[in-house]
Backbone as a chain_set.jsonl record, in Angstrom:
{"seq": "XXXXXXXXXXXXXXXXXXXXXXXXXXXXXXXXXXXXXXXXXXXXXXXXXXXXXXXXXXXXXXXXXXXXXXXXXXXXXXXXXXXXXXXXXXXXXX", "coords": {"N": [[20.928, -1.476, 12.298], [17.313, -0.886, 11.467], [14.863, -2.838, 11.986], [12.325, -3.619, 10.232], [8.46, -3.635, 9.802], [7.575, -6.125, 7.823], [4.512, -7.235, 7.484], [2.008, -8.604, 5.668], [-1.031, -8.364, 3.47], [-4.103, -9.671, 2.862], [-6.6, -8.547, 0.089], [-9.273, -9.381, 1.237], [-9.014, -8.722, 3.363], [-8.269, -5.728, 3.728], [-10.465, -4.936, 2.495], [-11.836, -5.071, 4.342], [-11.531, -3.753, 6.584], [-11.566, -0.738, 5.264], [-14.216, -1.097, 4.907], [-15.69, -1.937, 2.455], [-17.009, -3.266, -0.745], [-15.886, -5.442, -3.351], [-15.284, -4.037, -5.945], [-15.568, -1.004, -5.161], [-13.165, -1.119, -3.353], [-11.292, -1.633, -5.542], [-11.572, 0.122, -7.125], [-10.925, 2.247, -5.641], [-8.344, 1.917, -4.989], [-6.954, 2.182, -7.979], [-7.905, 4.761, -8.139], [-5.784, 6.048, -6.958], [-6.051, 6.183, -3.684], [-5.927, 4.435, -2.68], [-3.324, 2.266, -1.461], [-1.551, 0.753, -3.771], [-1.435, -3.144, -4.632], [0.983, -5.466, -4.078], [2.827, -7.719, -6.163], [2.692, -11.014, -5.89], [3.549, -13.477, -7.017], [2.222, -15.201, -10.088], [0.181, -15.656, -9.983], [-0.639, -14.506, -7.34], [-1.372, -11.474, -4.71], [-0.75, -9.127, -2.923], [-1.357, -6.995, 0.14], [1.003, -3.999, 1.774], [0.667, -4.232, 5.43], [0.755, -2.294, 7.017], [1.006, 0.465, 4.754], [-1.662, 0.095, 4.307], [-3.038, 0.613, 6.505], [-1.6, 3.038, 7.636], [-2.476, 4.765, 5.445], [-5.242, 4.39, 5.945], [-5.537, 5.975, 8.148], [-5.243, 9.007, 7.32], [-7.226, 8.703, 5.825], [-9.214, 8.95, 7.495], [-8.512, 11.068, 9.276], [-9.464, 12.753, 7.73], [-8.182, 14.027, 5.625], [-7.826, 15.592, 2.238], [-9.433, 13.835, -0.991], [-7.034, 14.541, -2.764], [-5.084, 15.175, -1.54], [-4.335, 12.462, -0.068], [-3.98, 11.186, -2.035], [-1.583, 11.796, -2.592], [-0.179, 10.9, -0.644], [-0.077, 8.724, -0.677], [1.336, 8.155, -3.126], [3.969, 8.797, -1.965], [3.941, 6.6, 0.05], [4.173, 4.562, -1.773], [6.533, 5.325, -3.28], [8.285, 4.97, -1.3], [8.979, 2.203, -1.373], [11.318, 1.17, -2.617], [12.936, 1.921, -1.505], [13.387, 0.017, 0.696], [14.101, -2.212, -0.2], [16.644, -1.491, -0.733], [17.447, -1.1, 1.989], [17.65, -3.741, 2.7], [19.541, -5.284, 1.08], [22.275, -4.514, -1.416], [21.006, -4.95, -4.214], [19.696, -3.134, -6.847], [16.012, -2.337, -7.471], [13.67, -4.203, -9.251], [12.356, -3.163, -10.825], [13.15, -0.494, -11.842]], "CA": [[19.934, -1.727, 11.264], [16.428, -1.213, 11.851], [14.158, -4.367, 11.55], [10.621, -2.633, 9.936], [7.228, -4.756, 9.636], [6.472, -6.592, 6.884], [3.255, -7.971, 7.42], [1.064, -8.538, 4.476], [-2.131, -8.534, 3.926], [-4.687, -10.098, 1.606], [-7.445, -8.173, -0.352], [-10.472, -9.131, 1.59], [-8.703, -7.402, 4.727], [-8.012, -4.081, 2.998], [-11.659, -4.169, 2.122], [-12.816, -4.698, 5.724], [-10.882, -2.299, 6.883], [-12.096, 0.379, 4.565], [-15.69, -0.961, 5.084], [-16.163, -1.888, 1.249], [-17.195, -4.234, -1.622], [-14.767, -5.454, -4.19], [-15.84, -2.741, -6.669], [-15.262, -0.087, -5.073], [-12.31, -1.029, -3.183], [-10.439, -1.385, -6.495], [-11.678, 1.526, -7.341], [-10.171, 3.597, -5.001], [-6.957, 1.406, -5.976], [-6.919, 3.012, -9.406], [-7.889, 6.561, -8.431], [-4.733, 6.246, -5.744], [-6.674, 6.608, -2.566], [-5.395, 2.743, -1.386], [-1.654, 1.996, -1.939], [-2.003, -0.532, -4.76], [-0.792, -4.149, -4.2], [2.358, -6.101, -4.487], [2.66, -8.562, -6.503], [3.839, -12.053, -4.959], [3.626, -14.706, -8.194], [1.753, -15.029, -11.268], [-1.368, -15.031, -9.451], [-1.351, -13.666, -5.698], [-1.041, -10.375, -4.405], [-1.161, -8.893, -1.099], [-0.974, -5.459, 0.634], [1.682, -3.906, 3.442], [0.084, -3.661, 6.351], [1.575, -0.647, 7.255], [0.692, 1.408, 4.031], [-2.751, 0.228, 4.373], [-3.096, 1.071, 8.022], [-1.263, 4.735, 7.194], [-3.347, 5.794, 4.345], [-6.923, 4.663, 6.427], [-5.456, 6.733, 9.33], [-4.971, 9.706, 6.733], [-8.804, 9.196, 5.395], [-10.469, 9.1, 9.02], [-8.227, 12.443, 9.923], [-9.676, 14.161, 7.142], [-7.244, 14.42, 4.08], [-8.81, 15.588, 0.853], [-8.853, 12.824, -1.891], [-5.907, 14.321, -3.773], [-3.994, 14.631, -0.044], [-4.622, 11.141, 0.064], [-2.919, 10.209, -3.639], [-0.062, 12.413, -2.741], [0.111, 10.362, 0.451], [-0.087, 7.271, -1.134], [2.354, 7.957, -3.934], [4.854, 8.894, -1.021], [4.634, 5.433, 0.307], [4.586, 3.265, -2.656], [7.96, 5.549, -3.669], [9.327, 4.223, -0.116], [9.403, 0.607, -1.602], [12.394, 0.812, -3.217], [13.93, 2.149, 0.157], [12.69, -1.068, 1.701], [14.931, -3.31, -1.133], [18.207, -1.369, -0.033], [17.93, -1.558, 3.177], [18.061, -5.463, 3.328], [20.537, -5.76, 0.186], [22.266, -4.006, -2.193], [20.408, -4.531, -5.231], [18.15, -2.266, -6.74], [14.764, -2.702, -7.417], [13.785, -4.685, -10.617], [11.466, -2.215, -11.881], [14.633, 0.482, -12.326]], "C": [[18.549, -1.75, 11.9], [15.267, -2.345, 11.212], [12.624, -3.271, 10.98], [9.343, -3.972, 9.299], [6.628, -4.708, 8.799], [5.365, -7.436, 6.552], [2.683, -7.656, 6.334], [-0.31, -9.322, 4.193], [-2.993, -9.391, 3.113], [-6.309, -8.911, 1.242], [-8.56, -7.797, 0.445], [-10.049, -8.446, 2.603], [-8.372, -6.135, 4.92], [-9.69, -3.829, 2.884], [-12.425, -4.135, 3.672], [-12.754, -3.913, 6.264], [-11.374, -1.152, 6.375], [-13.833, 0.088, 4.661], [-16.265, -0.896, 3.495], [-16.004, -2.852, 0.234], [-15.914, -4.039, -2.446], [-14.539, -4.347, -5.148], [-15.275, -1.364, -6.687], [-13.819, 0.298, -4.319], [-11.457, -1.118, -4.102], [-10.726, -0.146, -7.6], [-11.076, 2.456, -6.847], [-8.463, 3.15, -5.207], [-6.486, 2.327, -7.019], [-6.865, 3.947, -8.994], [-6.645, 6.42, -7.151], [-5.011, 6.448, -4.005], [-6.562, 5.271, -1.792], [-4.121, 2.184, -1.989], [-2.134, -0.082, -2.764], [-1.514, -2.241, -4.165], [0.259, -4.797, -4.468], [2.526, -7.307, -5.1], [3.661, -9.939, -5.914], [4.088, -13.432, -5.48], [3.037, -14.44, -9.169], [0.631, -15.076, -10.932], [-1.726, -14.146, -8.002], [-0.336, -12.252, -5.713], [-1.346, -10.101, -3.423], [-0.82, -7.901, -0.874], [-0.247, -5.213, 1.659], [0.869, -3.701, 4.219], [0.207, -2.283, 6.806], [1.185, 0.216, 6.315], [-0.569, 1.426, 4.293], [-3.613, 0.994, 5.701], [-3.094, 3.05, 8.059], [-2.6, 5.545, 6.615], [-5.049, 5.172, 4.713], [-6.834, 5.891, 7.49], [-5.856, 8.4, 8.402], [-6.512, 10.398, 6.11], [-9.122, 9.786, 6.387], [-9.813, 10.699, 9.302], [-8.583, 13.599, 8.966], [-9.202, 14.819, 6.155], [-8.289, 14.709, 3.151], [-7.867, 14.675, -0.025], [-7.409, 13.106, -2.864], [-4.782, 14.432, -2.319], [-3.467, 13.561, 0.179], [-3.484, 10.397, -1.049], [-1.973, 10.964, -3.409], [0.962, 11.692, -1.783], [0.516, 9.092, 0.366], [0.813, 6.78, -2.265], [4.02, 8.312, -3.182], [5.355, 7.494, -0.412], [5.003, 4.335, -0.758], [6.031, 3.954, -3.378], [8.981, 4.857, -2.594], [9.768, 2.91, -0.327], [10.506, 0.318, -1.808], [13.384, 1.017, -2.004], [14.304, 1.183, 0.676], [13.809, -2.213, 1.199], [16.352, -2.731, -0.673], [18.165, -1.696, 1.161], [18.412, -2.921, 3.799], [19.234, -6.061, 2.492], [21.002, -4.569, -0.649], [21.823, -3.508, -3.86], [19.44, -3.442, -5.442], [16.952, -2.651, -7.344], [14.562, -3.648, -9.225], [13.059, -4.261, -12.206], [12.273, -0.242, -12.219], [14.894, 0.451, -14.017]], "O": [[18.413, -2.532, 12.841], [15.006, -2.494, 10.018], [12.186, -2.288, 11.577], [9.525, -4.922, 8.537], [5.659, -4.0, 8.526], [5.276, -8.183, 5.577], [2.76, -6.499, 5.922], [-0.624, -10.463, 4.532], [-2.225, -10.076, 2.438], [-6.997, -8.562, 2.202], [-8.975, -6.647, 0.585], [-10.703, -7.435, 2.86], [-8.213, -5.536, 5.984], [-10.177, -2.726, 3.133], [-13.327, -3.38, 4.033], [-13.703, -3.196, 6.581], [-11.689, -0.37, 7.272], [-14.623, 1.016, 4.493], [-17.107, -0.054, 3.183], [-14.897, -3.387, 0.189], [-15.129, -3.091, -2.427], [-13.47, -3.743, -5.052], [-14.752, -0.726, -7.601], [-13.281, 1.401, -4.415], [-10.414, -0.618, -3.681], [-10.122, 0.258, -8.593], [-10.687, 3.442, -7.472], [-7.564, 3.934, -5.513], [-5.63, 3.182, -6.792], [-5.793, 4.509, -9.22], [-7.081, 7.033, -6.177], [-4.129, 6.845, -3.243], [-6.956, 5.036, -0.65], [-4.134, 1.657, -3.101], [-2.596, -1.192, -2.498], [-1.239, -2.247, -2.965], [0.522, -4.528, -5.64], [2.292, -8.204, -4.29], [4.855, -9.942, -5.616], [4.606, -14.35, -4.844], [3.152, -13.247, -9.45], [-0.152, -14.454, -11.65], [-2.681, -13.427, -7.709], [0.73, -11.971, -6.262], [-2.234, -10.722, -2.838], [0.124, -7.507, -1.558], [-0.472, -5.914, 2.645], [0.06, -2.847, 3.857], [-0.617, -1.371, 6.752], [0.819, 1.214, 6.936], [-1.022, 2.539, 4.562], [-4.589, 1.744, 5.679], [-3.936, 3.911, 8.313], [-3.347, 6.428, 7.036], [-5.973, 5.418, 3.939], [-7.776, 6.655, 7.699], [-6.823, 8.993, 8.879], [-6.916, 11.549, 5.944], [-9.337, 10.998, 6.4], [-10.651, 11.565, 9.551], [-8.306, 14.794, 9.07], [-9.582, 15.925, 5.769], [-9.418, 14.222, 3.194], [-6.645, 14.541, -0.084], [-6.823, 12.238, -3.511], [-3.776, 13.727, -2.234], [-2.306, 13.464, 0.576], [-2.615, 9.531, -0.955], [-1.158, 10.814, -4.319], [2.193, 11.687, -1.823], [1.268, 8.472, 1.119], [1.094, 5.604, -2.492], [5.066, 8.1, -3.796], [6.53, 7.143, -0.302], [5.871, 3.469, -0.653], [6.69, 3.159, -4.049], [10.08, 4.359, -2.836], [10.708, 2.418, 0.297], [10.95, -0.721, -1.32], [14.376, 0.353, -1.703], [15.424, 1.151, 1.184], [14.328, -2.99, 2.0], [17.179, -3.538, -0.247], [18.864, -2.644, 1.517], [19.113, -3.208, 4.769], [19.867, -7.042, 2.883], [20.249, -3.595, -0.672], [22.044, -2.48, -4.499], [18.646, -2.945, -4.643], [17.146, -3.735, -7.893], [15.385, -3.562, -10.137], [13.041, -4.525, -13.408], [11.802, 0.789, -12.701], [15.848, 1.056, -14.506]]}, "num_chains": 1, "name": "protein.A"}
């Protein structure tokens, strides 16, 4: 079994990372250009490290913005991967 890292992040560290106000970092949310967030109660949310990490590497090398949402709808399809691998259920949004 491989162990894979789920570190998670919070908001303001997605935006430092990208070098951007609230605004526009949920902006690029929406248009798909930052793997959206996960929800983790009725109020918090937080981002993988790992997707976020990916899809800055993906800007800086130069992707065009729809490269980017094709890139980014690639990993948020991997989620459900992420739920088998540790159990057999499947996801709850099935």
């Amino acid at each position: 079994m491989t162990i894979i890292n789920l570190k998670l992040i919070r908001k303001d560290e997605v935006q430092k990372r990208y070098s951007c106000g609230k605004t526009l970092c949920q902006n690029k949310i929406n248009e798909g250009l930052i793997p959206p967030p996960l929800k983790l109660g009725s109020r918090g949310v937080a981002f993988y490290e790992q997707e976020v990490n990916a899809t800055l590497a993906v800007t800086i090398a130069g992707y065009s913005d729809e490269q980017i949402k094709v890139f980014v709808r690639g990993l948020v399809s991997k989620r459900k991967d992420l739920l088998k691998q540790y159990t057999h259920l499947e996801a709850a949004n099935d």
